[in-house]
Backbone bond lengths (Angstrom), bond angles and torsions (degrees), N, CA, C in turn:
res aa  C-N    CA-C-N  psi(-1)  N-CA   C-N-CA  omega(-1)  CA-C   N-CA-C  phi
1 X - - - 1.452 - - 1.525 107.78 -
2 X 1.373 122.58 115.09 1.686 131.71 166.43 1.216 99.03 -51.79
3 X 1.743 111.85 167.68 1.353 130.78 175.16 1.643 101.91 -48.74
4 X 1.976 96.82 -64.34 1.487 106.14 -165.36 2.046 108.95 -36.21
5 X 1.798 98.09 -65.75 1.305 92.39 -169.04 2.133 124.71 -53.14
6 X 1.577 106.53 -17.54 1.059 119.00 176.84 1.837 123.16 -73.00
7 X 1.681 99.67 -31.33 1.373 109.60 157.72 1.565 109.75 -67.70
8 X 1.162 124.10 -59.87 1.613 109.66 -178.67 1.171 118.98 -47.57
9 X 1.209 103.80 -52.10 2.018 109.68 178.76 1.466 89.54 -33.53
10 X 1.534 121.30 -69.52 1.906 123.04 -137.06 1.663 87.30 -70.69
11 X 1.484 135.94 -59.57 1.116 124.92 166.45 1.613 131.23 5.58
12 X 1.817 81.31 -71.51 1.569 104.44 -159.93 1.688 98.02 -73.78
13 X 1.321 131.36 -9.14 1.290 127.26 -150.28 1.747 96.10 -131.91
14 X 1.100 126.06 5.10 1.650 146.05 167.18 1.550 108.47 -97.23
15 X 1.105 124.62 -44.55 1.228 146.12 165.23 1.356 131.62 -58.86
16 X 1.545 113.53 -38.96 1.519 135.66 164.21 1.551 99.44 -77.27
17 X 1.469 132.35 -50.04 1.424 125.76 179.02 1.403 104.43 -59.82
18 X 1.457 119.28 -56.84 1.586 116.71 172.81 1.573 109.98 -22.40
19 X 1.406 121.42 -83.42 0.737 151.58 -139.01 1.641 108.84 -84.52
20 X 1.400 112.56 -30.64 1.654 128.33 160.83 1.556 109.68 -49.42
21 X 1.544 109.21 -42.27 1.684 114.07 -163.41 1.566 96.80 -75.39
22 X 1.389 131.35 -44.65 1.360 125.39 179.63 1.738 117.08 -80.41
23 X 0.840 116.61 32.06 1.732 130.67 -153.82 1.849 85.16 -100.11
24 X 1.273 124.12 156.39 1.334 114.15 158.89 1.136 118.19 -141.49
25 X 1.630 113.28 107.14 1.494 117.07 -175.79 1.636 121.85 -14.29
26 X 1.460 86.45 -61.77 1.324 100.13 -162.79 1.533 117.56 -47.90
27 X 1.736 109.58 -45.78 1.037 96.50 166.35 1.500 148.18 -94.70
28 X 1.438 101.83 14.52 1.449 111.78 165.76 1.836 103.87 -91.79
29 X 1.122 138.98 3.07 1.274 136.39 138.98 1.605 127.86 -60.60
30 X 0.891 115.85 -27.08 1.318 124.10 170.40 1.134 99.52 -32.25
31 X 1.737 129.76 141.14 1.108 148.89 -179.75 1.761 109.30 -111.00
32 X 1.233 111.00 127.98 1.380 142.35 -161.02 1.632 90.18 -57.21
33 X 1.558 124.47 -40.64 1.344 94.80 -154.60 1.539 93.37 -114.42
34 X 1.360 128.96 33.23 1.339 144.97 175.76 1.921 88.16 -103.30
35 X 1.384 104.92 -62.74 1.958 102.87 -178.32 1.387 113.78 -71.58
36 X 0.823 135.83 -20.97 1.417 141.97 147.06 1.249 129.51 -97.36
37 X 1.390 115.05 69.80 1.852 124.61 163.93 1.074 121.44 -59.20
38 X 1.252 118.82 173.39 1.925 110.30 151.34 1.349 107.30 104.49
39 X 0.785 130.35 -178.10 1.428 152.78 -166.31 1.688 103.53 -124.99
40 X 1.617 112.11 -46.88 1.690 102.88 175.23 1.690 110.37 -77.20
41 X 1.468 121.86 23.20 1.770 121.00 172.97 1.216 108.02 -131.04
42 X 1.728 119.73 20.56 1.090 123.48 162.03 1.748 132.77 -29.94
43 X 1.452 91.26 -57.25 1.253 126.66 -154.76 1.610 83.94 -60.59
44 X 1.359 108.13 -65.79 1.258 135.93 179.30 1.128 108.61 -29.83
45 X 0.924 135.12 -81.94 1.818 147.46 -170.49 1.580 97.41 -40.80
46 X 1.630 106.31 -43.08 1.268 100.36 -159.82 1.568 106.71 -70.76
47 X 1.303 133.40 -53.58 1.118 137.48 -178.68 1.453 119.05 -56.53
48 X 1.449 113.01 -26.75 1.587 127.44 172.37 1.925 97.81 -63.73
49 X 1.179 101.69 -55.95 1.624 100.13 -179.85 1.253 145.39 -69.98
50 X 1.928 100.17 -1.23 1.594 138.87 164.66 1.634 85.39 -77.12
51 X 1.379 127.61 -58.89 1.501 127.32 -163.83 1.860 116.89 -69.46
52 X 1.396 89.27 9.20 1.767 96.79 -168.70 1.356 123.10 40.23
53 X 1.720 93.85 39.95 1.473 96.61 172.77 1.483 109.82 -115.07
54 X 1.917 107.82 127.50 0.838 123.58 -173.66 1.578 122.17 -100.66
55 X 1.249 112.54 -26.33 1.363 128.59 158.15 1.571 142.28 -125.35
56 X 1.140 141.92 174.44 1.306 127.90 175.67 1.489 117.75 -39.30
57 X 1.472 113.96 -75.48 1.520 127.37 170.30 1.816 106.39 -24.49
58 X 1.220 127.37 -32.69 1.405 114.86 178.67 1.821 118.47 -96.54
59 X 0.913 99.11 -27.80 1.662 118.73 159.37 0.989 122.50 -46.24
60 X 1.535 136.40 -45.25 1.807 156.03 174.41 1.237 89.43 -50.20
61 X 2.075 107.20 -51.20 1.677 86.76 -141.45 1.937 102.56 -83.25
62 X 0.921 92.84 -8.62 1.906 91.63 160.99 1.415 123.24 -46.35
63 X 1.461 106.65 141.56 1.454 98.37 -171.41 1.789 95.28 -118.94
64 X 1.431 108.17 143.18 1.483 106.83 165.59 1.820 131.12 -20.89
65 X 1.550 104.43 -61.64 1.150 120.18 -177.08 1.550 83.17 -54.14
66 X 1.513 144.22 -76.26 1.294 127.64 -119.50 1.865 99.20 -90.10
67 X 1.340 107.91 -19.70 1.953 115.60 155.36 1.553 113.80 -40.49
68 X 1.232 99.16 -60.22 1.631 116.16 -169.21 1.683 101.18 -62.74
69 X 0.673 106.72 -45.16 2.016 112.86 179.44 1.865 109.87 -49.29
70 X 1.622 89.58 -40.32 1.741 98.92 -172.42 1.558 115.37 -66.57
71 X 1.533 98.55 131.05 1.279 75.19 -165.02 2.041 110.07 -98.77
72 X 1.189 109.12 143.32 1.710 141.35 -166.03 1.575 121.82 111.14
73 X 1.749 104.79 14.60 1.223 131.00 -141.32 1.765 107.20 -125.88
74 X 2.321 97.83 60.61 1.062 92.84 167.43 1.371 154.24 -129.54
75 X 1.153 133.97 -116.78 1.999 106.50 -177.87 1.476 97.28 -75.71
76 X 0.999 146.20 -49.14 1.902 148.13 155.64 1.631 97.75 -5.98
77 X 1.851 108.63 -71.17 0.919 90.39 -165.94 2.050 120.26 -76.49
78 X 1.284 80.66 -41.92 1.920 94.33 169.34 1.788 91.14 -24.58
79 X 1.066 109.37 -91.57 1.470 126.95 -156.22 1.909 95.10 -34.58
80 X 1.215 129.40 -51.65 1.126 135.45 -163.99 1.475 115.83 -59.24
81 X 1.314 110.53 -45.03 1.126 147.55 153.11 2.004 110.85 -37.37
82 X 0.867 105.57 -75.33 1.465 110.68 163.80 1.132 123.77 -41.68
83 X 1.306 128.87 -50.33 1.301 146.80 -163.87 1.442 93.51 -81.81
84 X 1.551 158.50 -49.25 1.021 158.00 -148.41 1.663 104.75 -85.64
85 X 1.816 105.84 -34.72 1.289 105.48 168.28 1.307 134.91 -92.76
86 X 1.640 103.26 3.16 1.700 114.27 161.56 1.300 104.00 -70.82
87 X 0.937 122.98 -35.70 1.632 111.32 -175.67 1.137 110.91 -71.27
88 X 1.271 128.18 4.48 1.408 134.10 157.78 1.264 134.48 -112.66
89 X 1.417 107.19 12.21 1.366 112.17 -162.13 1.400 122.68 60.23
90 X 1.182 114.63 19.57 1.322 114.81 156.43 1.276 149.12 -136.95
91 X 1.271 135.30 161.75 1.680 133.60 -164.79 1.887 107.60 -134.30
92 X 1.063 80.12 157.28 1.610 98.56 174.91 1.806 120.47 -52.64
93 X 1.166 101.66 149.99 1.806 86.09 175.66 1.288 104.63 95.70
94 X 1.489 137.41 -23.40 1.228 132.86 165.50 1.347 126.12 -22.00
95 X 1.613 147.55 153.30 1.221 149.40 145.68 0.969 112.70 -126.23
96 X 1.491 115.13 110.33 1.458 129.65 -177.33 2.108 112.77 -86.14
97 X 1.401 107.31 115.80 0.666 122.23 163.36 1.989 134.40 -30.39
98 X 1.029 117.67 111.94 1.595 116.03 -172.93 1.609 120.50 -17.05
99 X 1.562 98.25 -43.12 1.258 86.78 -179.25 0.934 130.83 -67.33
100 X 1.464 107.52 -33.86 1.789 126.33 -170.94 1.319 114.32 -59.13
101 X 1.757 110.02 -29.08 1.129 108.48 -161.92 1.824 107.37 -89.02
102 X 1.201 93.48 -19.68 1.734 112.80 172.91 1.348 123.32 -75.25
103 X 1.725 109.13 -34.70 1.962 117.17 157.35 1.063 98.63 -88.01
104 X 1.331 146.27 20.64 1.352 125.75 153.67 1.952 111.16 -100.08
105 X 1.669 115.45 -28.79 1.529 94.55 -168.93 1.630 80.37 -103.98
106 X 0.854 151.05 -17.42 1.568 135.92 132.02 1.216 123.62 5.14
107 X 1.743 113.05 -66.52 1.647 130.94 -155.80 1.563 73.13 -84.98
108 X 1.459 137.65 -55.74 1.611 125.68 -130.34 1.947 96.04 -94.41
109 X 1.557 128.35 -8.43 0.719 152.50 -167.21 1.893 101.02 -85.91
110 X 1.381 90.29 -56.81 1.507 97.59 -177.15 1.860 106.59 -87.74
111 X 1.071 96.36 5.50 2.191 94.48 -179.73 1.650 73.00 -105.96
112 X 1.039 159.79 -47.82 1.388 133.17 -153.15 1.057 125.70 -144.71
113 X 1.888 94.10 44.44 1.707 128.86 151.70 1.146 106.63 -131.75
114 X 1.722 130.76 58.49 1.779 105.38 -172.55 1.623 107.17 -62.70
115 X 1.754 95.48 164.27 1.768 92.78 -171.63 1.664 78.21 -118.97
């Protein structure tokens, strides 16, 4: 690894810590078929559950291109999809930082092991 590519790495990985601290559990727990109700997010749920995504936090880390591949999985729904995570400040393509991903099966670990 060159200097250059070793500066981007630290960049990209200053930026994910940044950005880890304002992160909010809570709402990357959100459950997929609580944000998608209805009968018109059918489609939706279904292709989310091809993506083994069970909650918000796993949804981010989807990337457009790999939506578009799924198949019943199209710009209608893409777009719909998007729009559900603006209301959260968030978009597709995300990379969640180690930790996040460790307070997240943590939190879902301890909701469905009470002690």
């Amino acid at each position: 690894m060159n200097s250059r590519n070793l500066w981007v790495f630290l960049e990209k990985y200053t930026s994910l810590e940044k950005q880890s601290k304002s992160i909010n559990i809570d709402i990357l727990l959100i459950p997929v078929s609580e944000l998608f109700s209805g009968s018109e997010n059918t489609r939706i749920r279904m292709v989310l559950a091809v993506n083994d995504c069970e909650y918000l936090g796993d949804v981010i880390q989807l990337t457009e291109e790999k939506l578009l591949k799924c198949r019943n999985c199209g710009r209608l729904s893409l777009s719909r999809i998007k729009q559900k995570l603006s209301l959260y400040s968030l978009k597709l393509g995300l990379v969640l930082p180690p930790t996040i991903k460790q307070r997240m099966k943590d939190t879902i670990s301890g909701k469905c092991n009470p002690k």
